[in-house]
NUDO-577006 format. One record per atom (N, C-alpha, C, O, CB): residue number from 1; atom name; x, y, z. Coordinates in nm, 4 decimals. Each point is the difference from the previous one (the first is absolute). Glycine has a CB too. Layout:
REM NUDO-577006
ATOM / NUM / CA / X / Y / Z
...
END
This chain:
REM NUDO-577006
ATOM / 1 / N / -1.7424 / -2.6386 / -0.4794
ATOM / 1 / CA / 0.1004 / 0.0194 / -0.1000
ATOM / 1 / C / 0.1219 / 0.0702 / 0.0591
ATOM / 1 / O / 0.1198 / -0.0090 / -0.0266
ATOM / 1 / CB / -0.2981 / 0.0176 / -0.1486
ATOM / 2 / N / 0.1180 / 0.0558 / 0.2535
ATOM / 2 / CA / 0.1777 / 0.0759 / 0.0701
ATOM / 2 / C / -0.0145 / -0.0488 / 0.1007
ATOM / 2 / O / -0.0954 / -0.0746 / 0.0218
ATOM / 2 / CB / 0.1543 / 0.3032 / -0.0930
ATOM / 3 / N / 0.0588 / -0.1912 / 0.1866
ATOM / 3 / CA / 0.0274 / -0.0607 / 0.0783
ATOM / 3 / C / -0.1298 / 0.1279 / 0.1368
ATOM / 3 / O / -0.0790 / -0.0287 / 0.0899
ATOM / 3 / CB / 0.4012 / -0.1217 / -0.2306
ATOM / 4 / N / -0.2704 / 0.2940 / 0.0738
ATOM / 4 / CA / -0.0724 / 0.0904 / 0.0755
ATOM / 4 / C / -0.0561 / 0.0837 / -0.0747
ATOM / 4 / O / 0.0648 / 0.0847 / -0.0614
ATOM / 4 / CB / 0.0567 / -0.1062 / 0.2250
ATOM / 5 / N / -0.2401 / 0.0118 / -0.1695
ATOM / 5 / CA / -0.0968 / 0.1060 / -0.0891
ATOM / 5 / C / 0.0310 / 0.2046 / 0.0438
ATOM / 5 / O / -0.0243 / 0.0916 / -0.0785
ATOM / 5 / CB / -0.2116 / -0.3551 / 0.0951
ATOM / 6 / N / 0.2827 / 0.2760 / 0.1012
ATOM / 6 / CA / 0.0460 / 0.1144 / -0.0441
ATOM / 6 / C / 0.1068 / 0.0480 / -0.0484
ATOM / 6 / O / 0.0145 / 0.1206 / 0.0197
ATOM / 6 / CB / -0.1328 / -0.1152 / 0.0881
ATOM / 7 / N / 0.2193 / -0.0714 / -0.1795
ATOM / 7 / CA / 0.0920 / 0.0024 / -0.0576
ATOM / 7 / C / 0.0427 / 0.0454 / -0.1196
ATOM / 7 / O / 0.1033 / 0.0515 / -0.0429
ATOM / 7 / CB / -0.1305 / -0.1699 / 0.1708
ATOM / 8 / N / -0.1377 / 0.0686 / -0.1958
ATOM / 8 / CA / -0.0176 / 0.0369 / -0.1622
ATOM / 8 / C / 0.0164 / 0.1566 / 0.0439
ATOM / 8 / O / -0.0204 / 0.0464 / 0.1121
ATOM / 8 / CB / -0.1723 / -0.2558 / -0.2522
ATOM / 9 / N / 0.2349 / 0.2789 / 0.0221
ATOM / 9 / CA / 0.0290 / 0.0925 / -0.0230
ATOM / 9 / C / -0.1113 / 0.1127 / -0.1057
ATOM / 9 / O / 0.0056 / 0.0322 / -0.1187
ATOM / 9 / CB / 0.2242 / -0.1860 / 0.1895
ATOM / 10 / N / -0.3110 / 0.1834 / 0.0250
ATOM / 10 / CA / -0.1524 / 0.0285 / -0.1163
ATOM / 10 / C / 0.0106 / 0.1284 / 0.0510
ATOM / 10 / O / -0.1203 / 0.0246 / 0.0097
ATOM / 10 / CB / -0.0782 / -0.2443 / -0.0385
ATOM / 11 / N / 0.2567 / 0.3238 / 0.0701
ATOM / 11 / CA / -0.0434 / 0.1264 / 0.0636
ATOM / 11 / C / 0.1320 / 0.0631 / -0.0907
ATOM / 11 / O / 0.1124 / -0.0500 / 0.0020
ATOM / 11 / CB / -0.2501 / -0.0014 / 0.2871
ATOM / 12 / N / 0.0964 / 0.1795 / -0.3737
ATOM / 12 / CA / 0.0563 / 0.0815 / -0.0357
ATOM / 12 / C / 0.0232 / 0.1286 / 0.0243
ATOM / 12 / O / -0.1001 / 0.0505 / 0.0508
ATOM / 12 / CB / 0.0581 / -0.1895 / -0.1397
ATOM / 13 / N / 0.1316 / 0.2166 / 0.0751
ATOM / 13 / CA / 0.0533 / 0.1338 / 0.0271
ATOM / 13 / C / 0.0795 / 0.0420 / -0.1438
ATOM / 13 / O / 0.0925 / -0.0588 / -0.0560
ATOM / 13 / CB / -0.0659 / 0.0130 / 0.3418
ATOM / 14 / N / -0.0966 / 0.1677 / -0.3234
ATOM / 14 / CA / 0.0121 / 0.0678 / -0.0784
ATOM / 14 / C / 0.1459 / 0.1019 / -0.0205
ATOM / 14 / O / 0.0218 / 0.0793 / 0.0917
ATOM / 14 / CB / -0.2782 / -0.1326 / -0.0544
ATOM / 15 / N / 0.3240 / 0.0517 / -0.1192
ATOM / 15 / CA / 0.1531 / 0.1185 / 0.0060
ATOM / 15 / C / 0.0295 / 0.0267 / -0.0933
ATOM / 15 / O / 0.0354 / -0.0770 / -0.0893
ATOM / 15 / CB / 0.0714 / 0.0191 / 0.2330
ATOM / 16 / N / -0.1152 / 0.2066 / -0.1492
ATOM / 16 / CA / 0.0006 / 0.0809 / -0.0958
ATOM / 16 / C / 0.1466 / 0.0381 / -0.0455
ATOM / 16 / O / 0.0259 / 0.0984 / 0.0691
ATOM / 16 / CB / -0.2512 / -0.0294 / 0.0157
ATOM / 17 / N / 0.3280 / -0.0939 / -0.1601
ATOM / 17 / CA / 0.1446 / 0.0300 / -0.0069
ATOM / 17 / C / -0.0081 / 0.0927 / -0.1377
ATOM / 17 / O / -0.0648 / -0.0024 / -0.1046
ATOM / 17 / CB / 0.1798 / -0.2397 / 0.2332
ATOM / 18 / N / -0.0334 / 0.3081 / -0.0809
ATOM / 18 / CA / 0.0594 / 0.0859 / -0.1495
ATOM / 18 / C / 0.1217 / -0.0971 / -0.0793
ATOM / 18 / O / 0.0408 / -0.1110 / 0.0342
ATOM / 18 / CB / -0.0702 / 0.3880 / 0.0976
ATOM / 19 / N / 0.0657 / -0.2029 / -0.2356
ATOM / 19 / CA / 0.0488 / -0.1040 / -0.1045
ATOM / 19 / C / 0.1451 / -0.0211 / 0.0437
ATOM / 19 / O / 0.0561 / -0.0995 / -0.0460
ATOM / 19 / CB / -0.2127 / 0.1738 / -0.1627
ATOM / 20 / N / 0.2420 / 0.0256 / 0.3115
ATOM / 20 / CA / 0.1245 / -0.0522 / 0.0519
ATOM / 20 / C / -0.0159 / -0.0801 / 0.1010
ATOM / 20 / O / 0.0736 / -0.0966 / -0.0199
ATOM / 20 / CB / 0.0280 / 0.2684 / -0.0432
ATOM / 21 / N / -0.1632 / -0.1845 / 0.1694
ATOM / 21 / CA / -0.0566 / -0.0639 / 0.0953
ATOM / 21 / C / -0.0471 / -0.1747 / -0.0828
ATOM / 21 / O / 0.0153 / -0.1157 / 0.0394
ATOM / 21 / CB / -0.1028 / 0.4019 / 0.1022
ATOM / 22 / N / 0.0334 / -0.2326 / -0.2551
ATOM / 22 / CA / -0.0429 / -0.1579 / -0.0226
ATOM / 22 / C / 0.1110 / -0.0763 / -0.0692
ATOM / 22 / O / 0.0193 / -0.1192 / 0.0239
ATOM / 22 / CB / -0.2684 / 0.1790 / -0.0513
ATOM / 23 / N / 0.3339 / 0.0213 / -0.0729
ATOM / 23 / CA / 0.1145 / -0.0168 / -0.0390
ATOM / 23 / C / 0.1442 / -0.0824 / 0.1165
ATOM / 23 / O / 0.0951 / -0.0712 / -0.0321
ATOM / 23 / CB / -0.2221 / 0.2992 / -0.1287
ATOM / 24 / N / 0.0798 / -0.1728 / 0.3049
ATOM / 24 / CA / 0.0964 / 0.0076 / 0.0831
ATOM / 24 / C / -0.0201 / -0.1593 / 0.0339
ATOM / 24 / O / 0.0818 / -0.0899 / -0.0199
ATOM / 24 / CB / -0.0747 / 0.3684 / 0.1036
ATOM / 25 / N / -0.1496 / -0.2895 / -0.0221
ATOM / 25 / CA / -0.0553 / -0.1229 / -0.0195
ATOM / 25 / C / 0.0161 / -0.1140 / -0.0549
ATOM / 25 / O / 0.0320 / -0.0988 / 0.0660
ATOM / 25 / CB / -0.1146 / 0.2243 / -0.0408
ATOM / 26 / N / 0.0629 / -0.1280 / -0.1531
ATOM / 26 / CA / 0.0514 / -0.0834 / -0.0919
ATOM / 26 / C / 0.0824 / -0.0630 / -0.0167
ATOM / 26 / O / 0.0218 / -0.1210 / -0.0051
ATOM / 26 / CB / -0.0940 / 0.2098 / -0.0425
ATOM / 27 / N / 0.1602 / 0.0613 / 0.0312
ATOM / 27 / CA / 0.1300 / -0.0568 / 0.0661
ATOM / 27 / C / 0.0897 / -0.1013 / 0.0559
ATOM / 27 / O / 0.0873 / -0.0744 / -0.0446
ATOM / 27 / CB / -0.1723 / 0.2060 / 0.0431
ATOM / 28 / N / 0.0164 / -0.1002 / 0.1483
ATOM / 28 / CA / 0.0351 / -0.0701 / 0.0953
ATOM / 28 / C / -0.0340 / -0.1290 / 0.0076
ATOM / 28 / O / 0.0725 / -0.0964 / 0.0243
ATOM / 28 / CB / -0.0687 / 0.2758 / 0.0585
ATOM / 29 / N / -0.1584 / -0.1744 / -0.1128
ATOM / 29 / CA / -0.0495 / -0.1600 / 0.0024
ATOM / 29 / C / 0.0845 / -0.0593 / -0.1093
ATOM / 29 / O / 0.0438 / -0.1072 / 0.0417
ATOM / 29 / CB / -0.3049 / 0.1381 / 0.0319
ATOM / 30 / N / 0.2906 / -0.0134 / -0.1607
ATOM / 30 / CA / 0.0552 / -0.0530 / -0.1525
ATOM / 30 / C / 0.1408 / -0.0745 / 0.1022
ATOM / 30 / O / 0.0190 / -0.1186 / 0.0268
ATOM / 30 / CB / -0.1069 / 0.3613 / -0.2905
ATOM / 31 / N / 0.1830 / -0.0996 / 0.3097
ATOM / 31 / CA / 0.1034 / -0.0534 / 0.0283
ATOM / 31 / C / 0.0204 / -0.1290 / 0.1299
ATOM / 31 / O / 0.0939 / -0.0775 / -0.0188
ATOM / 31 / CB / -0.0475 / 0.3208 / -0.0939
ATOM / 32 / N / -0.1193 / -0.2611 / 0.2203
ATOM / 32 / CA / -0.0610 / -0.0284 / 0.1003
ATOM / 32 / C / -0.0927 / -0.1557 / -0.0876
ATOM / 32 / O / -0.0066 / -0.1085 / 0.0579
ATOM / 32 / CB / 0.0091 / 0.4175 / 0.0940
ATOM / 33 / N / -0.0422 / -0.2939 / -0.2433
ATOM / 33 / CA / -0.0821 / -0.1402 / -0.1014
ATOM / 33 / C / -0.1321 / -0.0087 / 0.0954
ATOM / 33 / O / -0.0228 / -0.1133 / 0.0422
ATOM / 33 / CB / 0.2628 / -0.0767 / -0.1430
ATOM / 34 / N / -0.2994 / 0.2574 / 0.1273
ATOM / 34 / CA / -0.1385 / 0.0032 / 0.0378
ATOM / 34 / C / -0.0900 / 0.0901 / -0.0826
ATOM / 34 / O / 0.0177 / 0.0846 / -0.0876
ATOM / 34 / CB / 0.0636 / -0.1351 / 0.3072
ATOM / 35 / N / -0.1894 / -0.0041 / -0.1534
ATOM / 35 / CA / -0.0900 / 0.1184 / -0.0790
ATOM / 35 / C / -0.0651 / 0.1333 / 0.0689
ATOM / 35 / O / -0.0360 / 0.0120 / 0.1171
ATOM / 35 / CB / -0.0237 / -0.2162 / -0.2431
ATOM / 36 / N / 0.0558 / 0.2756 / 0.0485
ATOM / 36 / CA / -0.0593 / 0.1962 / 0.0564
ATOM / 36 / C / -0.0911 / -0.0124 / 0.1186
ATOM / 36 / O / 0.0019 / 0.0986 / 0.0737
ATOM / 36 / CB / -0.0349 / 0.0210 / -0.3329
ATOM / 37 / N / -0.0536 / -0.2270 / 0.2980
ATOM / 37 / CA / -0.1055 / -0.0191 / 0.0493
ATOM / 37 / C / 0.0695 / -0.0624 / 0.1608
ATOM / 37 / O / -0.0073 / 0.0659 / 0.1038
ATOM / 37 / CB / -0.1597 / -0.0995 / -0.3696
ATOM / 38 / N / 0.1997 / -0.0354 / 0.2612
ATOM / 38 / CA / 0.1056 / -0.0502 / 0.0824
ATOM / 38 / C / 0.0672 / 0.0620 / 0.0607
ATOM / 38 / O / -0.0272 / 0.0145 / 0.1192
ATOM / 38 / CB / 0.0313 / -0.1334 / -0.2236
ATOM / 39 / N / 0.0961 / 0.1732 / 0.0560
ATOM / 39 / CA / 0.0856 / 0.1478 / 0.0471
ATOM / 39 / C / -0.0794 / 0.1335 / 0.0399
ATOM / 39 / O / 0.0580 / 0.0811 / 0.0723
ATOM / 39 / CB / 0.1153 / -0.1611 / -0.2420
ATOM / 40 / N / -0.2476 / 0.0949 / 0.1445
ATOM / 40 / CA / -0.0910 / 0.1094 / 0.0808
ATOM / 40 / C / -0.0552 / -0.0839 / 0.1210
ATOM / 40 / O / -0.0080 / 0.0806 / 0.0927
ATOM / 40 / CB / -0.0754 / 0.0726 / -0.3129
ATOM / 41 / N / 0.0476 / -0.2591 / 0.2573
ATOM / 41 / CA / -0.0944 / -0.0546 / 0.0692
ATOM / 41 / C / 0.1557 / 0.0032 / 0.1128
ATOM / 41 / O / 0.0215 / 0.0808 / 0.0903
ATOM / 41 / CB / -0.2779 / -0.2417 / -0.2725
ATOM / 42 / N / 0.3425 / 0.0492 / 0.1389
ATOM / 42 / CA / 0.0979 / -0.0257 / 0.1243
ATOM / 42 / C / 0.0413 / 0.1587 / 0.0460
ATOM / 42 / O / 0.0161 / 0.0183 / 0.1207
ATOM / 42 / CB / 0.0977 / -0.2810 / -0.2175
ATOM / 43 / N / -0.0949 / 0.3865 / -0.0026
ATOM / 43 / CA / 0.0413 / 0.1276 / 0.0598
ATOM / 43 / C / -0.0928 / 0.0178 / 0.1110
ATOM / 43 / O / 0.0313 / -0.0106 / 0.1185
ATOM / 43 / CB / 0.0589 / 0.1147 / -0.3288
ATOM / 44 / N / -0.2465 / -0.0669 / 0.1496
ATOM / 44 / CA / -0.0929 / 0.0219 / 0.1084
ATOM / 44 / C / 0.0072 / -0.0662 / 0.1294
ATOM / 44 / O / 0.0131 / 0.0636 / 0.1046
ATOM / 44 / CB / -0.1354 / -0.0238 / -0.2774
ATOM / 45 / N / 0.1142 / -0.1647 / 0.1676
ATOM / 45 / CA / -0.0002 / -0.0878 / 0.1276
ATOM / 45 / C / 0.1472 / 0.0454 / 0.1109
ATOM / 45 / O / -0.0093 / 0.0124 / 0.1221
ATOM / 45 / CB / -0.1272 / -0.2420 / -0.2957
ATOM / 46 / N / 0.2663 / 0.2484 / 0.0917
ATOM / 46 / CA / 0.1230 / 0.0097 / 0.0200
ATOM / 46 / C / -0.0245 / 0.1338 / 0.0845
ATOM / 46 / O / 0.0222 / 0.0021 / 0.1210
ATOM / 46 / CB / 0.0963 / -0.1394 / -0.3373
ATOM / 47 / N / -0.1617 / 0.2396 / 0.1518
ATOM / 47 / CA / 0.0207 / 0.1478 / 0.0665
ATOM / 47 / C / -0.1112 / -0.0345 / 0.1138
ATOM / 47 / O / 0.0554 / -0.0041 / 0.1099
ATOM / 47 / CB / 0.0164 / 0.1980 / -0.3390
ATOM / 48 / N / -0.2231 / -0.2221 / 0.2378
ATOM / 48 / CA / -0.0606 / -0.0245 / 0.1001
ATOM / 48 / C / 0.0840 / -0.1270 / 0.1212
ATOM / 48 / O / -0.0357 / -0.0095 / 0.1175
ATOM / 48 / CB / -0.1848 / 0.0995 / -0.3041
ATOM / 49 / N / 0.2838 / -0.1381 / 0.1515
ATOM / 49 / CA / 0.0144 / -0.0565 / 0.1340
ATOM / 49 / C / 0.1402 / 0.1173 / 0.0635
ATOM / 49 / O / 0.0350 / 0.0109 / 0.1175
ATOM / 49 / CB / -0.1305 / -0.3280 / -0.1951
ATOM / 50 / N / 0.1354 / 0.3686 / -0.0055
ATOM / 50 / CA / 0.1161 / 0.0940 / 0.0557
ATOM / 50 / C / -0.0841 / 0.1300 / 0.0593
ATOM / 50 / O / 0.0404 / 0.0787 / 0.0856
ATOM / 50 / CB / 0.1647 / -0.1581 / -0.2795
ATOM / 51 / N / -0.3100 / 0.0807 / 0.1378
ATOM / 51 / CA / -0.0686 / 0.0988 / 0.0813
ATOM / 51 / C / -0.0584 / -0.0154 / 0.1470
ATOM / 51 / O / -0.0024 / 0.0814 / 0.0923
ATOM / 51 / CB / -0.0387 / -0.0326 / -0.3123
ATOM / 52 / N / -0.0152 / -0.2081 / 0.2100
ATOM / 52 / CA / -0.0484 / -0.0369 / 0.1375
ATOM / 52 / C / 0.1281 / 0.0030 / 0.1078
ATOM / 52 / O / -0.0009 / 0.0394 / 0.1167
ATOM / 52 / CB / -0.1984 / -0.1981 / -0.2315
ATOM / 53 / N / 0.2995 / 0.1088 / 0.0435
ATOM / 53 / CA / 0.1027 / -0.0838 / 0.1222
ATOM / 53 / C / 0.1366 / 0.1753 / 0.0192
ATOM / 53 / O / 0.1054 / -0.0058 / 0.0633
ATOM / 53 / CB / -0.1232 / -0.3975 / -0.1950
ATOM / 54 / N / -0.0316 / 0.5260 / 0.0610
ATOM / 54 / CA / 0.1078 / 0.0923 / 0.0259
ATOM / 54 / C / -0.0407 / 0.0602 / 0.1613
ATOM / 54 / O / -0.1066 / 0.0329 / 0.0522
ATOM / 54 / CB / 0.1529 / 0.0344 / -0.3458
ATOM / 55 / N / 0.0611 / -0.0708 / 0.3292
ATOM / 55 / CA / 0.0033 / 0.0542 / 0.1300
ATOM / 55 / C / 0.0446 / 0.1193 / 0.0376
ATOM / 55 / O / 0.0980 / 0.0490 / -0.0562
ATOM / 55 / CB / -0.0864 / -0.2350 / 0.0838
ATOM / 56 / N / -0.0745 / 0.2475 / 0.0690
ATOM / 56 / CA / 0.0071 / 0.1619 / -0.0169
ATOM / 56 / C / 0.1342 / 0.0792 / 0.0019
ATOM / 56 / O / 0.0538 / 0.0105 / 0.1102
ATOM / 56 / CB / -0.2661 / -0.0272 / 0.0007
ATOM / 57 / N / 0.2578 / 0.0593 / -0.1911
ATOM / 57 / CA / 0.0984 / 0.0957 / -0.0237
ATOM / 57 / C / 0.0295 / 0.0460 / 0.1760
ATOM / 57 / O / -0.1022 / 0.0096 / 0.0680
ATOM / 57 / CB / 0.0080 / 0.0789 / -0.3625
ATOM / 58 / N / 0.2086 / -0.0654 / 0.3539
ATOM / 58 / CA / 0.1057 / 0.0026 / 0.1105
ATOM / 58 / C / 0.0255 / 0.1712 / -0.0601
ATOM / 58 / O / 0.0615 / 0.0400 / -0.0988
ATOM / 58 / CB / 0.0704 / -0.3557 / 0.1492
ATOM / 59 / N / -0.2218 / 0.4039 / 0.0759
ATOM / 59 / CA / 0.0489 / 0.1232 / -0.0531
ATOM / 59 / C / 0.1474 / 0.0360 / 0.0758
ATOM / 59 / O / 0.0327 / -0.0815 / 0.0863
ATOM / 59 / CB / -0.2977 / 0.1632 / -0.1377
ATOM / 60 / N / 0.3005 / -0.0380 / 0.0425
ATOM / 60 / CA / 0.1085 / 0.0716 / 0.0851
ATOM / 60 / C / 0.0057 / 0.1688 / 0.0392
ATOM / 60 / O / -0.0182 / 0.0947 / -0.0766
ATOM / 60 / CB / 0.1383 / -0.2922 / -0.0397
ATOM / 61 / N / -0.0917 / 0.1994 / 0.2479
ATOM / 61 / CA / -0.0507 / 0.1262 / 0.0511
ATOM / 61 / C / 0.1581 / 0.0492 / 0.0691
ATOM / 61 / O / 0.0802 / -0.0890 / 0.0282
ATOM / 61 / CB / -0.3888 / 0.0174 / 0.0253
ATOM / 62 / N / 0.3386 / 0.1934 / -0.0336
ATOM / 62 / CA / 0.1152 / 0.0363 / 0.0477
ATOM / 62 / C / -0.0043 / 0.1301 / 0.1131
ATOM / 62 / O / -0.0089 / 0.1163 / -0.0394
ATOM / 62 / CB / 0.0932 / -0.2190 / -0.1959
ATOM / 63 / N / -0.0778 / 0.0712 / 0.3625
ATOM / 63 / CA / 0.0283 / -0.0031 / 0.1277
ATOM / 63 / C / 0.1108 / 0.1093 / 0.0159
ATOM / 63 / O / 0.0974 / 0.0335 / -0.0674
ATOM / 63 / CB / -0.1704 / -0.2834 / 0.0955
ATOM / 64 / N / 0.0102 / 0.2961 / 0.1034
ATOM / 64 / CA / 0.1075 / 0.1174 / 0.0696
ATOM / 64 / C / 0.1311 / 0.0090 / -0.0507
ATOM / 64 / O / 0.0600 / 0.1074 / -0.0026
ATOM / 64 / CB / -0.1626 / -0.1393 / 0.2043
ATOM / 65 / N / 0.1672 / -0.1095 / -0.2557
ATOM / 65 / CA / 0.1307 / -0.0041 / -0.0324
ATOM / 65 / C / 0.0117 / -0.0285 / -0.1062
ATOM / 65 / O / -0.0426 / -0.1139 / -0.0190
ATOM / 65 / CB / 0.1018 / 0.0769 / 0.1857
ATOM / 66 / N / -0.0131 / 0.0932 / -0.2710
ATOM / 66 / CA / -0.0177 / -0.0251 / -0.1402
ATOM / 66 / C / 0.0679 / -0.1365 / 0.0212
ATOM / 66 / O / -0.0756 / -0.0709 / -0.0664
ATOM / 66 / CB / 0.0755 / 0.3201 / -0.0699
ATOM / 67 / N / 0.0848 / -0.3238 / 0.1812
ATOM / 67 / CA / 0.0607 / -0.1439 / 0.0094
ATOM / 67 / C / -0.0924 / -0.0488 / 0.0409
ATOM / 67 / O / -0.0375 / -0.0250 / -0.1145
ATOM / 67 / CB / 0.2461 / 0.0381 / 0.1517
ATOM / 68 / N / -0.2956 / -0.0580 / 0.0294
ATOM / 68 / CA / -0.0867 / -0.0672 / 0.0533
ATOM / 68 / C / -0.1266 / 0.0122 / -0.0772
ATOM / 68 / O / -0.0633 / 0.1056 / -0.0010
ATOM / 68 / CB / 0.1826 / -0.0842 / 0.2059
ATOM / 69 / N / -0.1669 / -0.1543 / -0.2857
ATOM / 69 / CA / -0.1279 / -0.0537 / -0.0693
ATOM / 69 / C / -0.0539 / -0.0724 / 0.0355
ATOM / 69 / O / 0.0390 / -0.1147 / 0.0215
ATOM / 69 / CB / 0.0117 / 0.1474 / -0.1527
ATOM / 70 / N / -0.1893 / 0.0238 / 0.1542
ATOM / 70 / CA / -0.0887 / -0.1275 / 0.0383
ATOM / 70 / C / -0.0975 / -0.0492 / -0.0714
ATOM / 70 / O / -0.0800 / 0.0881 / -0.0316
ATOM / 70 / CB / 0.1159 / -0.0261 / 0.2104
ATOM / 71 / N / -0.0701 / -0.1949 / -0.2280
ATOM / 71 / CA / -0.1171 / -0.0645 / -0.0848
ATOM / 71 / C / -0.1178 / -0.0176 / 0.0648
ATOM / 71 / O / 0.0036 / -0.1142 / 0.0457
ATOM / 71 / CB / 0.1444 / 0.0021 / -0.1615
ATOM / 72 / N / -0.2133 / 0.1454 / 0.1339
ATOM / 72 / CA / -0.1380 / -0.0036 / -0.0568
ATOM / 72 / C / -0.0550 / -0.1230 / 0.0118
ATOM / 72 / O / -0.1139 / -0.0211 / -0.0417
ATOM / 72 / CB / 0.1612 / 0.1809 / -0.1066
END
């Protein structure tokens, strides 16, 4: 029936929102024409791949010469 059986979407995760948070939600999906369920799912996926692919922060350190910076 599908093309790929792990695709179906059978695994749930539970989220607990307070009433501005769900309000905020709503919201958004309303304005956006999707639904609440949807818009949490693409956020989640959205922030995890920005989590995998962030690359480490470039400290900057400052040297005998206050003009002269070097990265890290």
């Amino acid at each position: 029936m599908y093309p790929d059986p792990k695709r179906v979407r059978i695994h749930r995760y539970n989220v607990r929102l307070d009433q501005y948070e769900h309000d905020y939600l709503q919201s958004l999906a309303n304005l956006i024409g999707i639904s609440p369920a949807t818009l949490i799912r693409q956020l989640a996926l959205k922030q995890a791949l920005a989590d995998l692919t962030l690359e480490p922060q470039l400290m900057t350190i400052t040297a005998t010469n206050p003009d002269d910076k070097q990265t890290l």
